[in-house]
Structure formats: structure tokens, C-alpha cells
C-alpha positions in Angstrom: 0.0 0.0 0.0 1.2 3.2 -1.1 0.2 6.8 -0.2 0.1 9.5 -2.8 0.8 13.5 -3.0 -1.6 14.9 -6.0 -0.9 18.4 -5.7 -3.5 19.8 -2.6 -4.5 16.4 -2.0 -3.1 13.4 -0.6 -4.4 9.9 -1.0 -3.4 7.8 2.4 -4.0 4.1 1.7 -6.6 2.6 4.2 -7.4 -1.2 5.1 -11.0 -0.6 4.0 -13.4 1.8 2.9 -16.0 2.7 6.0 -19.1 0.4 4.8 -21.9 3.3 5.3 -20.6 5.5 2.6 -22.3 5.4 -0.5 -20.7 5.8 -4.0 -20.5 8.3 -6.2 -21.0 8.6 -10.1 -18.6 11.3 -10.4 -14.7 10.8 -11.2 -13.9 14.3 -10.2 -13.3 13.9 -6.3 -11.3 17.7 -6.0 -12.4 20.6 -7.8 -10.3 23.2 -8.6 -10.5 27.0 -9.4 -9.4 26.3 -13.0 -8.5 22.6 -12.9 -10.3 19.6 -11.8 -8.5 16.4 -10.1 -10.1 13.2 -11.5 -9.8 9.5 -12.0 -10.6 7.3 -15.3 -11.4 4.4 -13.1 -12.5 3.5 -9.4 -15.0 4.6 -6.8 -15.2 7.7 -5.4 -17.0 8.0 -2.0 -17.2 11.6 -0.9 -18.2 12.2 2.9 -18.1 15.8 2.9 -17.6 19.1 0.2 -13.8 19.5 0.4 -15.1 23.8 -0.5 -16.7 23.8 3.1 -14.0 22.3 5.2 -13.1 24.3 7.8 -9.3 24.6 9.0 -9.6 22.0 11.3 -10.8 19.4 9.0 -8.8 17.6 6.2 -10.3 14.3 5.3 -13.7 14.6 3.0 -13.8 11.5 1.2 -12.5 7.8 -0.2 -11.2 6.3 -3.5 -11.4 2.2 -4.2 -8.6 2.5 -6.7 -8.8 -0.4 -9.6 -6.5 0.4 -13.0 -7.0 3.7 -11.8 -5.0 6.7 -13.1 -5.0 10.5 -11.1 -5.9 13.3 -14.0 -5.2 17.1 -13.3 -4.6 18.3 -16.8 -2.9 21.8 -15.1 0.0 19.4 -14.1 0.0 16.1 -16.0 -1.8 15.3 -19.1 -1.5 11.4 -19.4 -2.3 11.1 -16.0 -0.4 9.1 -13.1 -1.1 5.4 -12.5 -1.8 4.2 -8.6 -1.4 1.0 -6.9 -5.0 -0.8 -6.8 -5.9 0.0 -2.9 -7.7 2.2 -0.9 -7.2 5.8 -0.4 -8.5 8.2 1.9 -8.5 11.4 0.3 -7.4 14.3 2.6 -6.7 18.6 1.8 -3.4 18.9 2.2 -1.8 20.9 4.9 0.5 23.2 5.8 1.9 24.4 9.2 1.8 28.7 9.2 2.5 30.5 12.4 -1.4 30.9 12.9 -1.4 27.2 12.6 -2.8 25.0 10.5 -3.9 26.2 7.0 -5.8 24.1 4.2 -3.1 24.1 1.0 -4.9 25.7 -2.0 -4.6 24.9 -5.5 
């Protein structure tokens, strides 16, 4: 199990997927102010709108990875491949002296 940095988002692999969460028919699982971060294949379970996390908060959602590939056109246009696993997906951040901040796009 690997994790994964994808710009302001980082994948942490997981033993499983929490079994209440319901899928999602999206492959977009951040959005971006001019860029979207996607996947061609997988599950996406979002548990919360990574726009209305407050500072305190970082983790908003899950990805079953399977021949699954991270798109975010801005930075990489084929796409970079990731071990089949599970991912939590979690807002990056960064330590400032007021503490922590959410890492922007």
C-alpha cells in the first residue's frame, strides 16, 4: 500500500473503505479553481464538500482504486497510475505560524 501527494490532495492508503458511505457517479473527487483532479477508473465515495472544510478538517472522502490513473490536466496530461488499494482522500496541509492552513490549489 502506497500513499500519494496529488498536488493539494493526498491519498493515504486505508485497510478498507468505511461500509456506510455510498458511491458516487462522479470521477472528479477535487475541484479546482481552474482545474479539476479526476480518475478514469474506481470509486469515489465523498463524505463531505472539500469547498466547506473548515481549518480544522482535512479528510472529505475515499477512493477504491482499480486500473485507476489521477488526472489534473494543469499538471500532468497522461495522467499518473496508482497502486489498486484504498485511499483516503485528505486537503493537504500546511503548518503557518497561525497554525494549521488548508493548502490551496
Amino acid at each position: 500500500m502506497k500513499n500519494y501527494r496529488h498536488w493539494d490532495v493526498a491519498l493515504i492508503g486505508v485497510s478498507e473503505i468505511p461500509k456506510d458511505l455510498k458511491e458516487t457517479k462522479t470521477r472528479v473527487f477535487l475541484a479546482g479553481k481552474n482545474n479539476s483532479h479526476s480518475i478514469d477508473n474506481g470509486i469515489i465515495f465523498i463524505i463531505k464538500d472539500q469547498n466547506l472544510l473548515r481549518e480544522n478538517e482535512f479528510l472529505y472522502g475515499y477512493i477504491k482504486a482499480k486500473n485507476t490513473k489521477l488526472i489534473h490536466s494543469e499538471h500532468s496530461i497522461e495522467g499518473a497510475n496508482i497502486e489498486d488499494w484504498f485511499y483516503a482522500l485528505y486537503k493537504q496541509k500546511e503548518e503557518t505560524p497561525d497554525g494549521f492552513k488548508i493548502v490551496l490549489d
